[in-house]
N, C-alpha and C positions, 0 to 999 in steps of 0.2 A: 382409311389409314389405321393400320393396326399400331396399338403402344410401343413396340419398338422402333418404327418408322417416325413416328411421333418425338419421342425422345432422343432420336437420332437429329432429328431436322430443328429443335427447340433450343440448340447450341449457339444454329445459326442465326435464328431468329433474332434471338437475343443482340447475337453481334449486330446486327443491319438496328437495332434499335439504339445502340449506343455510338455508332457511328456520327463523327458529326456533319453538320448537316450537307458542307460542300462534296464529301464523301459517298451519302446516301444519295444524294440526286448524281452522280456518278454511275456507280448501280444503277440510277434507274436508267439512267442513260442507257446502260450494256442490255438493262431488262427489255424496252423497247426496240430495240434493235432484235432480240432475240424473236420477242411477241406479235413486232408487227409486219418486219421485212422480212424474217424466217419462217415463223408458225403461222401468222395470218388470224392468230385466234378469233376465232369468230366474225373477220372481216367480212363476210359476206352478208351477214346479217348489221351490222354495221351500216354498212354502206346503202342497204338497202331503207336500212332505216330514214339514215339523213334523205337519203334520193327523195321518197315517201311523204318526207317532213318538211323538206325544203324544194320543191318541186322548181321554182325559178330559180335555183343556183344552179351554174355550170358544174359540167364535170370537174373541173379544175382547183375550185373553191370546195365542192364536195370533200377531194381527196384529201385539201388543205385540214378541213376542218375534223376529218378521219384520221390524220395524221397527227394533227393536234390533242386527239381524244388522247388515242393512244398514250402518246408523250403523259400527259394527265394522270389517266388511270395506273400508270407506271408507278408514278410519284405518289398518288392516295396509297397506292396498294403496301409501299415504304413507310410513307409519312405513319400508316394507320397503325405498323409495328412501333414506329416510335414511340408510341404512347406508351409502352410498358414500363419504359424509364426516362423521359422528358419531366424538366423538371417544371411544376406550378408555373415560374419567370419563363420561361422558356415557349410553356404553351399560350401566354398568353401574349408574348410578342407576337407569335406568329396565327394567333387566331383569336382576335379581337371584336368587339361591338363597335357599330356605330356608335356615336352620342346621342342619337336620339332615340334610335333602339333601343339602349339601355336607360334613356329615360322612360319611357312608354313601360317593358317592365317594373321598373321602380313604381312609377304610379300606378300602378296595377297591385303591388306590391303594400303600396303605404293604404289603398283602398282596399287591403285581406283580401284580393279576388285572385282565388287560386284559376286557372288557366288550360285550355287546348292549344296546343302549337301545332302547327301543320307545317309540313315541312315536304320535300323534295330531294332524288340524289342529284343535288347539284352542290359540285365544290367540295369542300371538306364537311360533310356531316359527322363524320365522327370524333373531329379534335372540335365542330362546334358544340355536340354534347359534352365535352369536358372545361369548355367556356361558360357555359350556363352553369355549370353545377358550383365551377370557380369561383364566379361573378356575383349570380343575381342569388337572392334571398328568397326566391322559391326552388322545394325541395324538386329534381327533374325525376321524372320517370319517364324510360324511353319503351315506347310497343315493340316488341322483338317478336323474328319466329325463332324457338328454340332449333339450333342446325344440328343436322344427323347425327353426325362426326361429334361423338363425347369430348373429344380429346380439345379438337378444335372449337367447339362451343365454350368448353370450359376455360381457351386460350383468349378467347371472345368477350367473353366474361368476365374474365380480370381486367382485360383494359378497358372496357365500358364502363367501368364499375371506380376506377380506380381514384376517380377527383369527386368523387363522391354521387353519382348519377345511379340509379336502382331500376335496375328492370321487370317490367310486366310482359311477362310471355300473350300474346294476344288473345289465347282463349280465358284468357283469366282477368280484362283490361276491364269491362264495367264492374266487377264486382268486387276488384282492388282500389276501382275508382271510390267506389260508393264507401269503405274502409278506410278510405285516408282522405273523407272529407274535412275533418277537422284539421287536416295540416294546409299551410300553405305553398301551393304544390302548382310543377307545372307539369302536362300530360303530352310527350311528343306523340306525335303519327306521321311516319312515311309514308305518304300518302297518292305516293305516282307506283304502287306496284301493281300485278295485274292479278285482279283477283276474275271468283268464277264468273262466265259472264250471264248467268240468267239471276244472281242477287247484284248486280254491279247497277251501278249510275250510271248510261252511256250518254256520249255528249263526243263535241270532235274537238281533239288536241292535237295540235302541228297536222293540221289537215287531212286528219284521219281518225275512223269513227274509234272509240278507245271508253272502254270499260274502267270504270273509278269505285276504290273501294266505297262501300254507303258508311260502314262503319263510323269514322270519324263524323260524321254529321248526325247518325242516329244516336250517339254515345253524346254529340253535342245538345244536341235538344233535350236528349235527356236530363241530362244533369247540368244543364243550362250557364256552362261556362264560358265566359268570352273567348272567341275564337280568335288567335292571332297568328298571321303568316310569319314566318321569319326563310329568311334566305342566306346562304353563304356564295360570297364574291370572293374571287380568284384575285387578288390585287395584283401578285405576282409572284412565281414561285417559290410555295412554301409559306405564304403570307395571304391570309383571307380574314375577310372584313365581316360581318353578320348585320344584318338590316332586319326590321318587322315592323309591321302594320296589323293592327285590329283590322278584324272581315267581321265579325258583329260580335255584339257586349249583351245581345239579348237572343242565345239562339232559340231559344223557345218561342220566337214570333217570327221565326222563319218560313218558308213555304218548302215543300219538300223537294231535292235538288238544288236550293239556290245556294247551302254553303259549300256541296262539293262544285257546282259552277264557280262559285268564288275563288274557292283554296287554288282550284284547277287553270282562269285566266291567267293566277297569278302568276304560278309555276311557267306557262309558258309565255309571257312577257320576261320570266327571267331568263330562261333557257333561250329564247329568240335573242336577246342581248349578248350570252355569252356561251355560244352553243357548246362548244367542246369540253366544256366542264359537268354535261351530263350524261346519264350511262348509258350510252348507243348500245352498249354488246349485250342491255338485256330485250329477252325477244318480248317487249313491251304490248304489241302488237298481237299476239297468236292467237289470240279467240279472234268472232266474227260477233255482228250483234246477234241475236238470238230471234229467229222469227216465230211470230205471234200464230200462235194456231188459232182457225178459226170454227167456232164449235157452232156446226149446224142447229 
């Protein structure tokens, strides 16, 4: 995307951000319609996914829950412009903590133990980074990869940035961690993308063997902070709920693999609950495990 293209399209943007909200899910309405009965975006691998993932659903319930993504991914893809100008009240109507979630923070909190979140694209993960930073009393920092596209990183940026949340580019995550240990601080990882598969943790998610970053659990043990899952639930559209449980308060007496086993059941007991709220159109799946050579 050259700067002009940029500049031209940053007019619109805006508009769909200030739109209110019966308005923007409108749009998305028109968006889905375009993306998934027209273009197909990426239907095929979609589809193959859930088939893959959910092997005893029919055809029928598959297409259902294809259908549904879509509709979904319409609305993040909206919702996530809104942040540029949503107001504090506004975000946090529509993207709230549990009570006991935000209890477990807080004592976390009132005990100085700064924190790993592990996290999943399920639901709204990006207006829940702007609840944490609203909400609780540790500082967030979210692992990011810096995107190609200046223009749109920099677009990126501002709205991650904007409820007060500070990002750590991933090549830079232990050695910012080790730097702002004196703050009380919590450390996100998205933790279902698909990294290379001969340094991955492999293990089988949704019925298929699947490569898991190690990072989060090596950065865990290291710096031996308690590990806590959190989740975001789709309540209804435009309205998501945030949940989290401690996976352990002592990672340094861990064994090696059992907190990416942990982070990873977690994820898919939530995605098995509410499947169309996670991201089928990424090819999650594309490496193979890596076979062992056997040295004579």
């Amino acid at each position: 995307m050259s700067a002009l293209v940029y500049y031209l399209v940053l007019p619109f943007i805006y508009l769909i951000s200030v739109l209110p909200f019966s308005l923007l899910y409108a749009v998305s309405n028109g968006v889905y319609i375009l993306l998934y009965k027209v273009l197909g975006y990426r239907k095929a691998i979609v589809l193959a996914n859930l088939r893959n993932s959910f092997p005893e659903k029919t055809d029928a319930e598959i297409n259902k829950i294809a259908s549904d993504y879509y509709k979904y991914l319409c609305d993040l893809f909206l919702e996530t412009f809104k942040t540029l100008t949503i107001s504090k009240k506004s975000m946090l109507k529509h993207c709230y903590f549990n009570p006991e979630a935000k209890a477990l923070f807080d004592r976390l909190a009132a005990e100085n133990k700064s924190i790993i979140l592990v996290m999943g694209h399920l639901g709204n993960w990006e207006w829940s980074g702007n609840t944490v930073s609203l909400v609780l009393k540790q500082q967030l920092y979210v692992i990011y990869h810096p995107i190609s596209n200046k223009y749109f990183d920099w677009l990126m940026y501002r709205m991650r940035t904007r409820f007060g949340t500070k990002l750590i580019a991933m090549k830079d995550t232990f050695r910012e961690m080790l730097e702002n240990r004196a703050e009380l601080n919590a450390t996100a990882f998205i933790a279902d993308q698909t990294p290379a598969p001969e340094s991955a943790y492999w293990t089988t998610f949704l019925n298929q063997e699947t490569p898991v970053f190690k990072g989060t659990e090596l950065i865990a043990r290291k710096i031996n902070y308690p590990v806590v899952y959190a989740t975001v639930k789709r309540v209804k559209r435009g309205y998501y709920e945030m949940f989290a449980e401690v996976l352990c308060e002592t990672p340094n007496q861990t064994t090696d693999g059992e907190i990416s086993e942990m982070h990873t059941r977690k994820l898919e007991r939530d995605i098995i609950a509410q499947p169309e709220v996670w991201l089928w159109s990424h090819r999650r799946w594309k490496h193979k495990r890596p076979v062992k050579q056997v040295v004579a």
